[in-house]
FIMIVEX-57333 format. One record per residue (C-alpha): residue in three letters; x, y, z. Coordinates in steps of 0.5 Angstrom, whole numbers, plus 500, padded with zeros to 3 digits. Layout:
alaXYZ...
***
This chain:
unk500500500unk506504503unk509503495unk502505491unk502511495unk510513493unk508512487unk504518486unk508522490unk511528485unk518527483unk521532486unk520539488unk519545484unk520553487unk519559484unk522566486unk522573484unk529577483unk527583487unk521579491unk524581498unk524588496unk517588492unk510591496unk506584498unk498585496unk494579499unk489576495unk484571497unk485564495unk479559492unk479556499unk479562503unk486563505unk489569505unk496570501unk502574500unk503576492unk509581490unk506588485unk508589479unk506594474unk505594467unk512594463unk516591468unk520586468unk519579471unk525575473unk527570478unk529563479unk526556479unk529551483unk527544481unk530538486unk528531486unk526528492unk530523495unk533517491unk529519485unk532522478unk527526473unk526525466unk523529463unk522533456unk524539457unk522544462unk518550461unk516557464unk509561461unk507568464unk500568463unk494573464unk488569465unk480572466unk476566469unk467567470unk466563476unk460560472unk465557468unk470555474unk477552472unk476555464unk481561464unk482565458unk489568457unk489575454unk496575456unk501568454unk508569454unk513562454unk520560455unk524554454unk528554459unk530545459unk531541452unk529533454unk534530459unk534528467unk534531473unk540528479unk539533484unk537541485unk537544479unk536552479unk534556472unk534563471unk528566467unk526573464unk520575462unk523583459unk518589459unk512586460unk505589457unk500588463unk494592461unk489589466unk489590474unk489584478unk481583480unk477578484unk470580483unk464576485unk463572478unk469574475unk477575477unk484577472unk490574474unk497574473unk501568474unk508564472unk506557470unk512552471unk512546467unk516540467unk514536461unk514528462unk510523457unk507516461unk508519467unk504525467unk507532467unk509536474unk506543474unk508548479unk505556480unk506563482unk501568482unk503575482unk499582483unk498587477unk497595479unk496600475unk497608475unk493614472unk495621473unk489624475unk484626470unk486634466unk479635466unk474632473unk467636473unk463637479unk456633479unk450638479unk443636480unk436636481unk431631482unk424632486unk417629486unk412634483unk410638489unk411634495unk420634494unk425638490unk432637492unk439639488unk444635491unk453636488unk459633489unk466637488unk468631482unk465626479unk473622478unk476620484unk482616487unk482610491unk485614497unk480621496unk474624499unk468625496unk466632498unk458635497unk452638498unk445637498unk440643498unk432641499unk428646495unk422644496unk420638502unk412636504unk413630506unk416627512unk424625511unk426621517unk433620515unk437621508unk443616507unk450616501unk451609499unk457607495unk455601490unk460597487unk456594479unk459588477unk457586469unk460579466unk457576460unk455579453unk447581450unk442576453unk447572458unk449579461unk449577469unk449584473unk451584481unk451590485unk455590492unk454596497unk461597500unk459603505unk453606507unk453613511unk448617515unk447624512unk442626517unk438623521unk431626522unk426632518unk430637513unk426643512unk426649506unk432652504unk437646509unk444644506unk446638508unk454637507unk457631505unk464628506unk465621505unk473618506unk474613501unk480610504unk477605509unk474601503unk476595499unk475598492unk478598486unk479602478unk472603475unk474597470unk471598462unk470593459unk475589460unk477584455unk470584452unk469579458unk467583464unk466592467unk466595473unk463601475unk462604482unk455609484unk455615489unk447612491unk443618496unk437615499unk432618504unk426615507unk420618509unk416616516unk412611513unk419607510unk418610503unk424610499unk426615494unk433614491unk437617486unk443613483unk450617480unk456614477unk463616479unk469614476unk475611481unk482610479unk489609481unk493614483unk501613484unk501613492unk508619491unk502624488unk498624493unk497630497
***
Protein backbone atom coordinates (compact mmCIF):
# COMPACT_ATOMS: atom_id res chain seq x y z
CA UNK A 1 0.00 0.00 0.00
CA UNK A 2 3.12 2.25 1.28
CA UNK A 3 4.29 1.66 -2.56
CA UNK A 4 0.80 2.34 -4.55
CA UNK A 5 0.98 5.70 -2.28
CA UNK A 6 5.09 6.55 -3.59
CA UNK A 7 4.21 5.82 -6.74
CA UNK A 8 1.80 8.89 -7.23
CA UNK A 9 3.79 10.86 -5.15
CA UNK A 10 5.58 14.15 -7.70
CA UNK A 11 8.91 13.31 -8.75
CA UNK A 12 10.26 16.22 -7.25
CA UNK A 13 9.76 19.59 -5.77
CA UNK A 14 9.27 22.46 -7.83
CA UNK A 15 9.97 26.67 -6.35
CA UNK A 16 9.40 29.67 -8.05
CA UNK A 17 11.05 32.83 -6.90
CA UNK A 18 11.21 36.61 -7.92
CA UNK A 19 14.40 38.54 -8.31
CA UNK A 20 13.62 41.31 -6.56
CA UNK A 21 10.56 39.34 -4.45
CA UNK A 22 11.93 40.45 -1.06
CA UNK A 23 11.97 44.05 -2.06
CA UNK A 24 8.48 44.02 -3.79
CA UNK A 25 5.05 45.48 -2.10
CA UNK A 26 3.16 41.94 -1.06
CA UNK A 27 -0.91 42.51 -1.93
CA UNK A 28 -3.18 39.49 -0.25
CA UNK A 29 -5.56 37.84 -2.35
CA UNK A 30 -8.16 35.48 -1.38
CA UNK A 31 -7.41 31.83 -2.57
CA UNK A 32 -10.49 29.48 -3.92
CA UNK A 33 -10.40 27.82 -0.37
CA UNK A 34 -10.68 31.03 1.65
CA UNK A 35 -7.06 31.63 2.60
CA UNK A 36 -5.26 34.67 2.55
CA UNK A 37 -1.86 34.79 0.58
CA UNK A 38 0.81 37.16 0.03
CA UNK A 39 1.68 38.21 -3.87
CA UNK A 40 4.40 40.54 -5.11
CA UNK A 41 3.07 43.83 -7.34
CA UNK A 42 3.95 44.48 -10.28
CA UNK A 43 2.95 47.09 -12.84
CA UNK A 44 2.32 46.94 -16.54
CA UNK A 45 5.80 47.23 -18.74
CA UNK A 46 7.77 45.62 -16.01
CA UNK A 47 9.89 42.99 -15.98
CA UNK A 48 9.37 39.54 -14.38
CA UNK A 49 12.40 37.74 -13.65
CA UNK A 50 13.35 35.22 -11.16
CA UNK A 51 14.63 31.57 -10.59
CA UNK A 52 12.94 28.04 -10.75
CA UNK A 53 14.55 25.56 -8.50
CA UNK A 54 13.62 22.09 -9.33
CA UNK A 55 14.76 19.04 -6.89
CA UNK A 56 14.21 15.60 -6.99
CA UNK A 57 12.96 13.92 -4.18
CA UNK A 58 15.18 11.65 -2.53
CA UNK A 59 16.52 8.74 -4.49
CA UNK A 60 14.52 9.54 -7.32
CA UNK A 61 15.75 11.12 -11.04
CA UNK A 62 13.31 13.08 -13.37
CA UNK A 63 12.87 12.30 -16.87
CA UNK A 64 11.51 14.70 -18.65
CA UNK A 65 11.01 16.28 -22.06
CA UNK A 66 11.85 19.36 -21.42
CA UNK A 67 10.88 22.21 -19.09
CA UNK A 68 8.87 25.17 -19.74
CA UNK A 69 7.77 28.66 -17.84
CA UNK A 70 4.61 30.54 -19.31
CA UNK A 71 3.62 34.14 -17.86
CA UNK A 72 -0.20 33.82 -18.40
CA UNK A 73 -2.90 36.71 -18.06
CA UNK A 74 -6.09 34.71 -17.52
CA UNK A 75 -9.82 35.84 -17.05
CA UNK A 76 -12.17 33.16 -15.41
CA UNK A 77 -16.37 33.45 -15.18
CA UNK A 78 -16.83 31.71 -12.21
CA UNK A 79 -20.04 29.78 -14.24
CA UNK A 80 -17.38 28.27 -16.22
CA UNK A 81 -15.18 27.65 -13.10
CA UNK A 82 -11.56 26.04 -13.98
CA UNK A 83 -11.98 27.34 -17.79
CA UNK A 84 -9.49 30.37 -18.09
CA UNK A 85 -9.24 32.28 -21.15
CA UNK A 86 -5.67 33.83 -21.66
CA UNK A 87 -5.66 37.43 -22.96
CA UNK A 88 -1.83 37.54 -22.17
CA UNK A 89 0.27 34.23 -23.03
CA UNK A 90 4.23 34.37 -23.07
CA UNK A 91 6.58 31.04 -23.07
CA UNK A 92 10.07 30.17 -22.34
CA UNK A 93 12.04 27.20 -23.14
CA UNK A 94 14.20 26.76 -20.28
CA UNK A 95 15.08 22.59 -20.49
CA UNK A 96 15.74 20.42 -23.97
CA UNK A 97 14.73 16.70 -23.19
CA UNK A 98 17.12 14.88 -20.32
CA UNK A 99 17.13 14.02 -16.72
CA UNK A 100 17.24 15.58 -13.32
CA UNK A 101 19.79 13.97 -10.65
CA UNK A 102 19.45 16.37 -8.21
CA UNK A 103 18.44 20.28 -7.69
CA UNK A 104 18.50 22.23 -10.62
CA UNK A 105 18.20 26.23 -10.65
CA UNK A 106 16.96 28.13 -13.94
CA UNK A 107 16.88 31.57 -14.61
CA UNK A 108 14.08 32.99 -16.33
CA UNK A 109 13.11 36.50 -17.90
CA UNK A 110 10.02 37.60 -19.20
CA UNK A 111 11.35 41.72 -20.44
CA UNK A 112 8.80 44.71 -20.43
CA UNK A 113 5.92 42.78 -20.12
CA UNK A 114 2.56 44.48 -21.56
CA UNK A 115 -0.23 43.90 -18.57
CA UNK A 116 -3.02 45.96 -19.60
CA UNK A 117 -5.57 44.59 -17.05
CA UNK A 118 -5.38 44.95 -13.22
CA UNK A 119 -5.43 41.87 -10.78
CA UNK A 120 -9.48 41.28 -9.91
CA UNK A 121 -11.33 39.22 -7.76
CA UNK A 122 -15.05 39.94 -8.35
CA UNK A 123 -18.12 38.01 -7.58
CA UNK A 124 -18.61 36.24 -10.86
CA UNK A 125 -15.43 36.82 -12.59
CA UNK A 126 -11.73 37.31 -11.64
CA UNK A 127 -8.20 38.31 -13.88
CA UNK A 128 -5.11 37.06 -12.92
CA UNK A 129 -1.67 36.96 -13.61
CA UNK A 130 0.42 33.83 -13.22
CA UNK A 131 3.75 32.02 -14.02
CA UNK A 132 3.08 28.72 -15.12
CA UNK A 133 6.10 26.09 -14.74
CA UNK A 134 6.08 22.83 -16.73
CA UNK A 135 8.04 19.78 -16.52
CA UNK A 136 6.81 18.13 -19.45
CA UNK A 137 6.76 13.87 -18.96
CA UNK A 138 4.89 11.43 -21.59
CA UNK A 139 3.34 8.20 -19.60
CA UNK A 140 4.00 9.51 -16.25
CA UNK A 141 1.79 12.68 -16.45
CA UNK A 142 3.45 16.08 -16.49
CA UNK A 143 4.36 17.98 -13.14
CA UNK A 144 3.19 21.68 -13.08
CA UNK A 145 3.84 24.19 -10.42
CA UNK A 146 2.55 27.80 -10.14
CA UNK A 147 3.07 31.25 -8.86
CA UNK A 148 0.69 33.95 -8.96
CA UNK A 149 1.56 37.58 -9.10
CA UNK A 150 -0.61 41.04 -8.68
CA UNK A 151 -0.76 43.72 -11.58
CA UNK A 152 -1.68 47.34 -10.36
CA UNK A 153 -1.84 49.93 -12.63
CA UNK A 154 -1.48 53.84 -12.40
CA UNK A 155 -3.27 56.78 -14.02
CA UNK A 156 -2.32 60.52 -13.59
CA UNK A 157 -5.27 62.19 -12.67
CA UNK A 158 -7.79 63.25 -14.88
CA UNK A 159 -7.25 67.12 -16.97
CA UNK A 160 -10.70 67.39 -16.80
CA UNK A 161 -13.11 66.11 -13.75
CA UNK A 162 -16.38 68.21 -13.69
CA UNK A 163 -18.74 68.43 -10.71
CA UNK A 164 -22.20 66.62 -10.71
CA UNK A 165 -25.05 68.92 -10.47
CA UNK A 166 -28.74 67.75 -10.14
CA UNK A 167 -32.18 68.08 -9.44
CA UNK A 168 -34.73 65.49 -8.78
CA UNK A 169 -37.78 65.81 -7.15
CA UNK A 170 -41.46 64.47 -7.10
CA UNK A 171 -43.85 66.78 -8.54
CA UNK A 172 -45.18 68.92 -5.55
CA UNK A 173 -44.47 66.99 -2.74
CA UNK A 174 -40.07 66.92 -2.83
CA UNK A 175 -37.27 68.87 -4.80
CA UNK A 176 -33.77 68.26 -3.79
CA UNK A 177 -30.54 69.27 -5.80
CA UNK A 178 -27.82 67.67 -4.72
CA UNK A 179 -23.41 68.19 -5.93
CA UNK A 180 -20.69 66.37 -5.67
CA UNK A 181 -17.19 68.37 -6.22
CA UNK A 182 -16.03 65.72 -8.99
CA UNK A 183 -17.34 63.14 -10.70
CA UNK A 184 -13.55 60.76 -11.06
CA UNK A 185 -12.16 59.94 -8.04
CA UNK A 186 -9.12 58.08 -6.66
CA UNK A 187 -9.12 55.08 -4.61
CA UNK A 188 -7.61 57.15 -1.68
CA UNK A 189 -10.24 60.57 -2.24
CA UNK A 190 -12.78 62.18 -0.46
CA UNK A 191 -15.82 62.56 -1.91
CA UNK A 192 -16.99 66.13 -0.93
CA UNK A 193 -20.92 67.48 -1.50
CA UNK A 194 -23.90 68.92 -0.81
CA UNK A 195 -27.75 68.32 -0.84
CA UNK A 196 -29.81 71.39 -1.11
CA UNK A 197 -34.15 70.74 -0.43
CA UNK A 198 -35.83 73.16 -2.52
CA UNK A 199 -39.09 71.75 -1.82
CA UNK A 200 -40.06 69.24 0.96
CA UNK A 201 -44.09 67.87 1.78
CA UNK A 202 -43.32 64.91 2.81
CA UNK A 203 -41.96 63.46 6.15
CA UNK A 204 -38.09 62.46 5.63
CA UNK A 205 -36.96 60.33 8.52
CA UNK A 206 -33.47 59.93 7.49
CA UNK A 207 -31.25 60.30 4.06
CA UNK A 208 -28.29 57.90 3.39
CA UNK A 209 -25.23 57.86 0.73
CA UNK A 210 -24.30 54.27 -0.67
CA UNK A 211 -21.41 53.49 -2.68
CA UNK A 212 -22.28 50.61 -5.01
CA UNK A 213 -20.09 48.61 -6.70
CA UNK A 214 -21.96 46.87 -10.28
CA UNK A 215 -20.54 44.07 -11.74
CA UNK A 216 -21.71 42.85 -15.37
CA UNK A 217 -19.99 39.65 -16.90
CA UNK A 218 -21.30 38.05 -19.89
CA UNK A 219 -22.65 39.65 -23.33
CA UNK A 220 -26.33 40.36 -24.75
CA UNK A 221 -29.10 37.80 -23.42
CA UNK A 222 -26.36 36.09 -21.20
CA UNK A 223 -25.33 39.45 -19.54
CA UNK A 224 -25.25 38.69 -15.59
CA UNK A 225 -25.35 42.03 -13.42
CA UNK A 226 -24.25 41.97 -9.64
CA UNK A 227 -24.54 44.77 -7.51
CA UNK A 228 -22.35 44.88 -3.96
CA UNK A 229 -23.24 47.97 -1.55
CA UNK A 230 -19.59 48.45 -0.22
CA UNK A 231 -20.39 51.38 2.39
CA UNK A 232 -23.67 52.76 3.74
CA UNK A 233 -23.26 56.57 5.27
CA UNK A 234 -25.95 58.45 7.48
CA UNK A 235 -26.32 61.81 5.79
CA UNK A 236 -29.19 63.24 8.29
CA UNK A 237 -30.97 61.68 10.73
CA UNK A 238 -34.69 63.02 10.90
CA UNK A 239 -36.78 66.02 8.95
CA UNK A 240 -35.04 68.54 6.44
CA UNK A 241 -36.89 71.71 5.75
CA UNK A 242 -36.77 74.27 2.77
CA UNK A 243 -33.79 75.96 2.01
CA UNK A 244 -31.71 73.23 4.58
CA UNK A 245 -28.19 72.12 2.93
CA UNK A 246 -26.81 69.11 4.09
CA UNK A 247 -22.95 68.59 3.30
CA UNK A 248 -21.74 65.39 2.44
CA UNK A 249 -17.81 64.20 3.16
CA UNK A 250 -17.33 60.59 2.41
CA UNK A 251 -13.65 59.05 2.91
CA UNK A 252 -12.78 56.36 0.29
CA UNK A 253 -9.80 54.95 1.93
CA UNK A 254 -11.67 52.47 4.33
CA UNK A 255 -13.01 50.41 1.58
CA UNK A 256 -12.10 47.56 -0.75
CA UNK A 257 -12.68 49.24 -4.22
CA UNK A 258 -10.86 49.09 -7.21
CA UNK A 259 -10.42 51.13 -10.79
CA UNK A 260 -13.78 51.33 -12.69
CA UNK A 261 -13.08 48.59 -15.21
CA UNK A 262 -14.59 49.02 -18.96
CA UNK A 263 -15.20 46.44 -20.65
CA UNK A 264 -12.32 44.33 -20.24
CA UNK A 265 -11.62 41.78 -22.70
CA UNK A 266 -15.05 41.87 -23.75
CA UNK A 267 -15.60 39.63 -20.79
CA UNK A 268 -16.39 41.62 -17.97
CA UNK A 269 -17.15 45.96 -16.53
CA UNK A 270 -16.84 47.30 -13.53
CA UNK A 271 -18.56 50.45 -12.48
CA UNK A 272 -19.06 52.16 -9.09
CA UNK A 273 -22.34 54.55 -8.05
CA UNK A 274 -22.67 57.30 -5.54
CA UNK A 275 -26.28 56.05 -4.38
CA UNK A 276 -28.69 58.99 -2.03
CA UNK A 277 -31.67 57.52 -0.40
CA UNK A 278 -33.99 59.14 1.77
CA UNK A 279 -36.95 57.33 3.54
CA UNK A 280 -40.02 58.90 4.44
CA UNK A 281 -42.21 58.10 7.96
CA UNK A 282 -44.15 55.73 6.42
CA UNK A 283 -40.57 53.50 5.24
CA UNK A 284 -41.20 54.91 1.60
CA UNK A 285 -37.95 54.98 -0.51
CA UNK A 286 -36.99 57.56 -2.79
CA UNK A 287 -33.31 57.09 -4.48
CA UNK A 288 -31.67 58.69 -7.13
CA UNK A 289 -28.26 56.71 -8.65
CA UNK A 290 -25.05 58.34 -10.15
CA UNK A 291 -22.15 57.15 -11.58
CA UNK A 292 -18.69 57.85 -10.47
CA UNK A 293 -15.52 56.81 -12.05
CA UNK A 294 -12.73 55.48 -9.68
CA UNK A 295 -8.90 55.24 -10.51
CA UNK A 296 -5.51 54.52 -9.32
CA UNK A 297 -3.44 57.22 -8.69
CA UNK A 298 0.52 56.47 -7.85
CA UNK A 299 0.58 56.61 -3.83
CA UNK A 300 3.85 59.37 -4.33
CA UNK A 301 1.01 61.81 -6.01
CA UNK A 302 -0.97 61.80 -3.58
CA UNK A 303 -1.44 64.99 -1.60
Amino acid sequence: MNYLLGAFKPACNISITFTDGKNRKQVPIKKDNGQIVMNPLFQSQETIAGKINIEPYQGKKVEHNGVKVELLGQIEMYHDRGNFYDFTSLVREIDVPGEIYERKTYPFEFSSVEMPYETFNGVNVRLRYVLKVTVTRGYAGSIVEYQDFVVRNYVPPPPINNSIKMEVGIEDCLHIEFEYNKSKYHLKDVILGKIYFLLVRIKIKNMDLEIRRRESTGAGANTHVETETLAKFELMDGAPVRGESIPVRVFLTPYDLTPTHHNINNKFSVKYYLNLVLVDEEDRRYFKQQEITLYRLKEETLS
